[in-house]
C-alpha positions as CSV (number, residue, x, y, z in Angstrom):
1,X,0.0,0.0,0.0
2,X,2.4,2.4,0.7
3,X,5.2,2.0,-1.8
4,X,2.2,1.9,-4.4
5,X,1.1,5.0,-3.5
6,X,4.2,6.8,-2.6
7,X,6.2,5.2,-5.6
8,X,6.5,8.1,-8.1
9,X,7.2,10.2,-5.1
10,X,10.2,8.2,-4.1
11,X,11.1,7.9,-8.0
12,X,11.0,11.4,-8.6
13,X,12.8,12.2,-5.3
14,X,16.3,9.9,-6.2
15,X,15.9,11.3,-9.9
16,X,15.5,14.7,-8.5
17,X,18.3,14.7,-6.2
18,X,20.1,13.1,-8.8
19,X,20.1,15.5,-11.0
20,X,20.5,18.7,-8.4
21,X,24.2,17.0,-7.5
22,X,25.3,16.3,-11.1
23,X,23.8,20.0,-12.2
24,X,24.9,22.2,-9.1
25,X,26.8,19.6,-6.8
26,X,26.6,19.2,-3.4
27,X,25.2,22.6,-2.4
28,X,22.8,22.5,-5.3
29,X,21.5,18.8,-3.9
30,X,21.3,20.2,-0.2
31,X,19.2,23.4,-1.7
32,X,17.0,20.7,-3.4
33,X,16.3,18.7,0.0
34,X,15.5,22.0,2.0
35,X,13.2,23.1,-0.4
36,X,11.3,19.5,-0.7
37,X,10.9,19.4,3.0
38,X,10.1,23.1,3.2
39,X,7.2,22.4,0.5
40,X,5.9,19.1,2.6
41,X,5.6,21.3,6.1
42,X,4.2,24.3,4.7
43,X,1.5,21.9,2.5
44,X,0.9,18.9,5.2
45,X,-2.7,20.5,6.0
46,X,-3.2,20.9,2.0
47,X,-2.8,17.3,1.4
48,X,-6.2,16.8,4.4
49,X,-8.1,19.4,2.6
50,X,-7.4,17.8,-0.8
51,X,-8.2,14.2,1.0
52,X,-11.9,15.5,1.7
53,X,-12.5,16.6,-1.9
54,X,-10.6,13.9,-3.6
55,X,-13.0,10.7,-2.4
56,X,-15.8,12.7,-3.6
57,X,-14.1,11.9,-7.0
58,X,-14.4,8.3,-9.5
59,X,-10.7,6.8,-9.4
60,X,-10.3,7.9,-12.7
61,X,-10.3,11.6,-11.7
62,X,-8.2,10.4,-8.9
63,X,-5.6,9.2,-11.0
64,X,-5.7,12.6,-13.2
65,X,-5.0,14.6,-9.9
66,X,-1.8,12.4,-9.4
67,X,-0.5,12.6,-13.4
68,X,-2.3,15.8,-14.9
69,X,-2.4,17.8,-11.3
70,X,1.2,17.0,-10.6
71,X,2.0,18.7,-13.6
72,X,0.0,21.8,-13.5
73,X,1.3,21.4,-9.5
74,X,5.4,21.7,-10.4
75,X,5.3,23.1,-14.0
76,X,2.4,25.2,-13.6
77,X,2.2,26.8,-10.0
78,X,6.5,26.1,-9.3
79,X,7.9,26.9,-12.6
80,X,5.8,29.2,-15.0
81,X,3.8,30.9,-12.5
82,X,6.4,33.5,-10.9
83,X,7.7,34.0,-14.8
84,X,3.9,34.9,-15.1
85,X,3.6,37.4,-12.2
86,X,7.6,39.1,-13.3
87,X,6.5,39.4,-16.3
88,X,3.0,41.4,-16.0
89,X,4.3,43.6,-13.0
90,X,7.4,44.3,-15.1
91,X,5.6,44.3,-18.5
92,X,7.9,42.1,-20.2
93,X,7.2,39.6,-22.8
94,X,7.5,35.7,-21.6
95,X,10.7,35.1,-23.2
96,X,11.7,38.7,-21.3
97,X,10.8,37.1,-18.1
98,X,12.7,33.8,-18.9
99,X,15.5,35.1,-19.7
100,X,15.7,37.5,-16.9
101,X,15.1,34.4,-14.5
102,X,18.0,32.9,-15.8
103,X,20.4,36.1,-16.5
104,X,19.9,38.2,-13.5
105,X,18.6,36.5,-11.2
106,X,18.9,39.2,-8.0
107,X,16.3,41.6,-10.4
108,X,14.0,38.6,-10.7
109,X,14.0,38.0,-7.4
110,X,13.3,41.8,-6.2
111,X,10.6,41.4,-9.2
112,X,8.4,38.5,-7.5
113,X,9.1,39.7,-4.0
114,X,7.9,42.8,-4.9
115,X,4.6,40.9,-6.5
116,X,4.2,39.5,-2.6
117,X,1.2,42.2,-1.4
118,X,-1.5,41.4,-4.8
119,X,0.1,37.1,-4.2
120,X,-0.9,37.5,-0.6
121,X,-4.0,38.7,-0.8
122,X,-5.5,36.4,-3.5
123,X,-4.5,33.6,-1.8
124,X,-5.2,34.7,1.1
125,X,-8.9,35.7,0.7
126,X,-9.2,32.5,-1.1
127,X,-8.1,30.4,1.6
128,X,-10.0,32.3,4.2
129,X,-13.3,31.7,2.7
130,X,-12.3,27.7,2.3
131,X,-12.4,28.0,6.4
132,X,-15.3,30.5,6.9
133,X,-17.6,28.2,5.0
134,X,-16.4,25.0,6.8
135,X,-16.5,26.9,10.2
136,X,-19.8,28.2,9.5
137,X,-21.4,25.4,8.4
138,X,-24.0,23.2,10.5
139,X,-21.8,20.3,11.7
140,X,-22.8,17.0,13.8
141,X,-19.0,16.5,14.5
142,X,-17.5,19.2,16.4
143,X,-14.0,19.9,17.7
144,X,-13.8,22.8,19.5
145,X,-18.1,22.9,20.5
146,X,-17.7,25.7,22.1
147,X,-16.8,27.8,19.2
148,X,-17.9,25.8,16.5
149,X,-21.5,25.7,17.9
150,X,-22.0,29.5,18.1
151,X,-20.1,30.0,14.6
152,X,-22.9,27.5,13.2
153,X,-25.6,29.7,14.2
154,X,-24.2,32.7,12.8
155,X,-23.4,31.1,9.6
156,X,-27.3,30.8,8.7
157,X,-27.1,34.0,8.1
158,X,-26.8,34.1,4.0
159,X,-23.3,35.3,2.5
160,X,-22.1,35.7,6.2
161,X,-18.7,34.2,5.2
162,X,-18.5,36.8,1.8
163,X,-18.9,39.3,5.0
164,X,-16.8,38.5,6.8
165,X,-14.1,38.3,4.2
166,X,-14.6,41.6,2.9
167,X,-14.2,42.7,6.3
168,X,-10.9,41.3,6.4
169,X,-9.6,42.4,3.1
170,X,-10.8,46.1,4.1
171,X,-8.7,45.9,7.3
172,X,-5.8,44.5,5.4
173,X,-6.1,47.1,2.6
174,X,-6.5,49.8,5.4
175,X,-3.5,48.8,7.5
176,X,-1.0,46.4,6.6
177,X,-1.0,47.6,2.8
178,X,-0.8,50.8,3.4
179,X,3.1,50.5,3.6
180,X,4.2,46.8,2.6
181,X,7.7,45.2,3.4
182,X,10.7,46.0,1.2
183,X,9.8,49.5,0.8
184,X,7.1,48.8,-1.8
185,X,4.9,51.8,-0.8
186,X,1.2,52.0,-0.8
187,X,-0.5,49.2,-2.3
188,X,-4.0,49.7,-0.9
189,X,-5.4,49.3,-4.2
190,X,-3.6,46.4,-5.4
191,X,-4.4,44.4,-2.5
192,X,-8.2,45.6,-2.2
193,X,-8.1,44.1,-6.1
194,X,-5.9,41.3,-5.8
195,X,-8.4,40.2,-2.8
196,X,-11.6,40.7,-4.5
197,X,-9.9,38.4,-7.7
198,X,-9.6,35.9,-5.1
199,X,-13.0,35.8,-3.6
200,X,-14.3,35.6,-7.1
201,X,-12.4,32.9,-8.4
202,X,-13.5,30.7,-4.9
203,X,-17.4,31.6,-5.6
204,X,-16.9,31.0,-9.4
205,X,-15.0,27.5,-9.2
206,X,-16.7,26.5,-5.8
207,X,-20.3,27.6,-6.7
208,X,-19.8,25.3,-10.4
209,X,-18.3,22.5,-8.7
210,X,-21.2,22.6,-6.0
211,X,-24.3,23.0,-8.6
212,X,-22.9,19.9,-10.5
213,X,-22.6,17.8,-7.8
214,X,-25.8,18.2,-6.1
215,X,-27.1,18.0,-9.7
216,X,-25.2,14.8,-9.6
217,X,-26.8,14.0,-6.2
218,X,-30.2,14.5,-7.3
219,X,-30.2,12.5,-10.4
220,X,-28.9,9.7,-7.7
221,X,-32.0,10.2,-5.7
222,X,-34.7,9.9,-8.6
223,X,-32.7,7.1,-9.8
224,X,-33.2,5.6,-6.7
225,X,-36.5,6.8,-6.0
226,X,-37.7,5.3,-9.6
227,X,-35.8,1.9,-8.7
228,X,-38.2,1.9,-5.3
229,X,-41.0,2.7,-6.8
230,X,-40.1,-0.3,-9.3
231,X,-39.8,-2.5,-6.2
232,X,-42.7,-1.7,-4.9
233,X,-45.1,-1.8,-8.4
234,X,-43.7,-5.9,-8.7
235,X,-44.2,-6.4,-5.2
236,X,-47.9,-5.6,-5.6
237,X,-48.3,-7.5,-8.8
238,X,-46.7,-10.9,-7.7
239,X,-49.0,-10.8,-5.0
240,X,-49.6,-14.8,-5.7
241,X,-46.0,-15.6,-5.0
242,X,-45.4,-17.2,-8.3
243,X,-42.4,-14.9,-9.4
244,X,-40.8,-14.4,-5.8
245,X,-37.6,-15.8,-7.0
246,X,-37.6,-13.2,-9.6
247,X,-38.5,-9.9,-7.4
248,X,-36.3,-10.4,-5.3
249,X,-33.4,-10.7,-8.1
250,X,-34.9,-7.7,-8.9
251,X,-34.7,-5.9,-5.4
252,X,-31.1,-7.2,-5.4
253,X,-30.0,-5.3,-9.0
254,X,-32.0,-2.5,-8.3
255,X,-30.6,-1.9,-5.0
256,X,-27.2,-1.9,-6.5
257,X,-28.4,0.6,-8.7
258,X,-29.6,3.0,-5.8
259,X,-26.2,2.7,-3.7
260,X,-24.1,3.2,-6.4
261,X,-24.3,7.1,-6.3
262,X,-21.5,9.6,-5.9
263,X,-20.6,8.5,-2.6
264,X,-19.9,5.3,-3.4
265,X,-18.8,5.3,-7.0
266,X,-17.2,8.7,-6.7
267,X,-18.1,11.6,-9.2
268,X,-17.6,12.1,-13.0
269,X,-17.9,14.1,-15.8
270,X,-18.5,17.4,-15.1
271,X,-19.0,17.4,-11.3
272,X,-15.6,16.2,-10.8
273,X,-14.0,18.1,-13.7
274,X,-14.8,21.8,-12.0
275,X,-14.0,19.6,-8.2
276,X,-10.7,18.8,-10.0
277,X,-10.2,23.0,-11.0
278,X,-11.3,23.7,-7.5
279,X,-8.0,21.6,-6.0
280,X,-5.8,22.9,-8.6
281,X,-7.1,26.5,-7.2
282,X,-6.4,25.5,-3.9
283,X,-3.0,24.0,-4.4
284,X,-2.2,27.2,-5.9
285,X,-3.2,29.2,-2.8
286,X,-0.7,26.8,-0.4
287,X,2.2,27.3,-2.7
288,X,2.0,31.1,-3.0
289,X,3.9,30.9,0.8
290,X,6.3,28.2,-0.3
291,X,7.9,30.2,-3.7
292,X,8.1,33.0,-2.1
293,X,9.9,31.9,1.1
294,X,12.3,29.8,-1.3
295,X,13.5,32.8,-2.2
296,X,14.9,33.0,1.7
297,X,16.9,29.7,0.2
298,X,17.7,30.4,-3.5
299,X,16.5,32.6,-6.7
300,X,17.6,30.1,-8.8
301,X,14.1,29.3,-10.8
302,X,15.4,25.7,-11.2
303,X,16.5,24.7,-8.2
304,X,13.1,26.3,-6.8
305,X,10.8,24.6,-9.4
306,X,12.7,21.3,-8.5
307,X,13.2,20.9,-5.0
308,X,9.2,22.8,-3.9
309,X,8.4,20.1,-6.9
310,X,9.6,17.1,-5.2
311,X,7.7,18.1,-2.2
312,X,4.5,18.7,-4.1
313,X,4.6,15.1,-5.3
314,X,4.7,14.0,-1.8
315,X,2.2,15.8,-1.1
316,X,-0.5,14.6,-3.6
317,X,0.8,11.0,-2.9
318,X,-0.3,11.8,1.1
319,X,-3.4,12.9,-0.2
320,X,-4.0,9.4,-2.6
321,X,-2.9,7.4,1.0
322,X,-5.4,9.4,3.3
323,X,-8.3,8.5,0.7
324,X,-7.9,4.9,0.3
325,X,-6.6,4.3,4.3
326,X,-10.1,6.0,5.1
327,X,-8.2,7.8,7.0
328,X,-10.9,10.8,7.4
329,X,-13.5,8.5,8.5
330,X,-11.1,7.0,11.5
331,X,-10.1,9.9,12.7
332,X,-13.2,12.5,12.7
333,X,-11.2,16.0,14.0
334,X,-8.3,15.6,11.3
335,X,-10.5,18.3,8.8
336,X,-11.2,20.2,11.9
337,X,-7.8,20.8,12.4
338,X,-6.8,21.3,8.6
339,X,-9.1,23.8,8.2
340,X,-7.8,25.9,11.3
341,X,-4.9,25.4,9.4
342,X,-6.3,27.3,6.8
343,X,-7.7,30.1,8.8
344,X,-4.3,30.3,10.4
345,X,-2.1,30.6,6.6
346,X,-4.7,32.7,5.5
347,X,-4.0,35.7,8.2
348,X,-0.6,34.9,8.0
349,X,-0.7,35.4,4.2
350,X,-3.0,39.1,4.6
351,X,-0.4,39.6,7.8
352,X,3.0,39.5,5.6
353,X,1.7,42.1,2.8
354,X,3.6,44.3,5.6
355,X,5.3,41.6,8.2
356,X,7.6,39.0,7.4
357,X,6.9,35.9,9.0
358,X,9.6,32.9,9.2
359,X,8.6,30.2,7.4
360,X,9.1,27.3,10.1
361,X,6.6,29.2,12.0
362,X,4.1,29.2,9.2
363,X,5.3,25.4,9.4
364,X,4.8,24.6,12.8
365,X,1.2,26.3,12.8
366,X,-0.3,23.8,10.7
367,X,1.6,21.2,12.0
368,X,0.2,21.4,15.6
369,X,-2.9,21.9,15.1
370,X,-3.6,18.9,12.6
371,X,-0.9,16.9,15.2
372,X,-3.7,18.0,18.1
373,X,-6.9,17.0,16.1
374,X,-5.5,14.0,15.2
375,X,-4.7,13.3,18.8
376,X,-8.4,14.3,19.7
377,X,-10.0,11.7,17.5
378,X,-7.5,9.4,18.9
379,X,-8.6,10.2,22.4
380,X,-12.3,10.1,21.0
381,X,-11.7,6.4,18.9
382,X,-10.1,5.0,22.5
383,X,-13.3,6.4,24.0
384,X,-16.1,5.5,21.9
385,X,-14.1,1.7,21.8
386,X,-14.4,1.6,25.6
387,X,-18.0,1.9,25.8
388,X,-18.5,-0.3,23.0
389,X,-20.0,1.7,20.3
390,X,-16.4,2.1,17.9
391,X,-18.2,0.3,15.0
392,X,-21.2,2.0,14.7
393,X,-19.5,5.5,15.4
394,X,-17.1,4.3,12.3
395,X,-20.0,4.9,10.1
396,X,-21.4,7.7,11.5
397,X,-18.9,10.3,11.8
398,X,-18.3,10.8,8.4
399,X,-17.6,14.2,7.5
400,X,-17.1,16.0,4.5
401,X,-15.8,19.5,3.5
């Protein structure tokens, strides 16, 4: 189980380590490791979030997110994307941009960092509405009850979480941007806009991905619906018993038919397609932190792209085990935590516009509070087995996101 899912990752790592000592030699293969383990700390809590959408999904779509994903994940997000951002807040031309990456490397460095206020606030904004609508949201697991339970209540309140957000982005426009680190000035505007771009993109790709799965959903429940009306209409007309044998063959393929809806079977087509966009969107948002604090390590693009690469595959690959371990189900608090996780990057992310925060902290944050929800579902699996009633809580504490 575990070298089939973590295979690639410990391919890619020997190949990429590989090639980081014959290219830049010792210290090049060193850079390579920090950054991969830099990558994997700052991302552990991605990899739960992902977990929570990723069984929603058919295995097929699964196996896209780990060859497709991966790609868009180092190439897209670790290679092209801070050649993207140089080039538009420099107004260069793509090849421009490349070539400064390569050329002068100090400039493209001062270039991204300088990008930093309109990176954090996108991803920021993003990621804070990820936990505001989990936090918000009617729960019958809770962690912390005695905030959770009053959050609920305020979050019937429609667009409370859009609120909120805007709240926060106005704050962050009004204070920290109003003179960002490295001298960069006022960027009140950039930030107010980069922020609003963000909570746009999460209500555009989270709102499609919703409508087509509960489409999804629905079609399972008249699909079911019709196969128990079926059920019933033979039922009525066998009444004589002569074709039991073959009613209840019936009953047996029809009820395969009902079960076999999107939580079982996992979603397709469409559904899972803007599901699929949705990760990629939040992958995104997680590695904003990690490229620019590799920038504390190297500004060379390649060793970047490589070593935050290796530790993105790791990352997915933790995300494939916790699916198919069920690891979610056994251990209820582990989104809990993740989320809070979230909450916490997010602020971190509006708080560096103007402060800069060490990495390992950012790190640690996520670390402890996923290490302390996992130990609460531990404590709560230990108690639940004690009294007797660990198998039937198994099935009932399933939560999603």
């Amino acid at each position: 189980m575990l070298l089939k899912t973590f295979g690639w990752s410990f391919a890619i790592t020997a190949i990429g380590l590989a090639l980081a000592g014959v290219l830049w030699g010792w210290k090049g293969l060193a850079i390579v490791g920090i950054l991969s383990i830099l990558e994997i700390s700052l991302s552990f809590d991605n990899a739960v979030i992902n977990a929570g959408i990723l069984r929603k999904m058919n295995a097929f779509w699964q196996k896209i997110f780990l060859t497709v994903g991966i790609l868009i994940a180092v190439f897209g997000m670790r290679l092209v994307f801070p050649v993207i951002i140089v080039a538009i807040t420099a107004k260069l031309s793509p090849v421009e941009a490349v070539d400064l990456a390569i050329n002068d490397k100090d400039k493209y460095e001062h270039l991204v960092t300088a990008a930093h206020p309109a990176i954090a606030a996108f991803g920021g904004i993003f990621l804070l509405m990820i936990f505001l609508d989990f936090i918000f949201e009617e729960r019958d697991i809770k962690w912390l009850g005695w905030l959770e339970k009053p959050l609920a209540k305020l979050g019937k309140l429609e667009t409370f979480s859009i609120v909120v957000a805007l709240v926060a982005l106005l704050v962050a426009a009004t204070t920290v941007a109003t003179d960002v680190a490295h001298g960069g000035g006022d960027k009140s505007a950039t930030v107010l806009l980069a922020g609003v771009a963000g909570l746009v993109t999460y209500l555009i790709v989270g709102g499609i991905s919703g409508y087509f799965e509960d489409k999804l959903e629905e079609e399972e429940d008249d699909e079911a619906a019709e196969a128990a009306e079926a059920d019933e209409a033979g039922a009525e007309a066998d009444e004589a018993g002569a074709a039991g044998k073959d009613v209840e063959g019936a009953k047996g393929g029809n009820g395969g038919r009902g079960s076999g809806g999107a939580t079982v079977a996992g979603l397709a087509g469409k559904a899972a397609f803007f599901l699929f966009l949705y990760l990629e969107v939040i992958d995104a948002s997680f590695s904003f932190d990690g490229v620019i604090g590799a920038f504390a390590i190297t500004n060379d693009i390649f060793e970047m792209a490589l070593g935050l690469g290796i530790g993105a595959m790791y990352i997915r690959s933790l995300t494939v085990f916790l699916v198919r371990r069920g690891t979610l189900d056994d251990y209820v608090y582990l989104e809990h935590g993740a989320h809070y996780a979230i909450g916490a990057l997010a602020v971190i992310l509006l708080v560096t516009i103007k402060y800069e925060i060490n990495e390992v902290i950012t790190g640690l944050v996520g670390v402890v509070l996923i290490g302390a929800s996992y130990w609460s579902s531990v404590v709560r699996n230990r108690r639940e087995a004690a009294a007797g009633e660990g198998s039937e809580a198994k099935t009932e504490v399933t939560s999603g996101v």
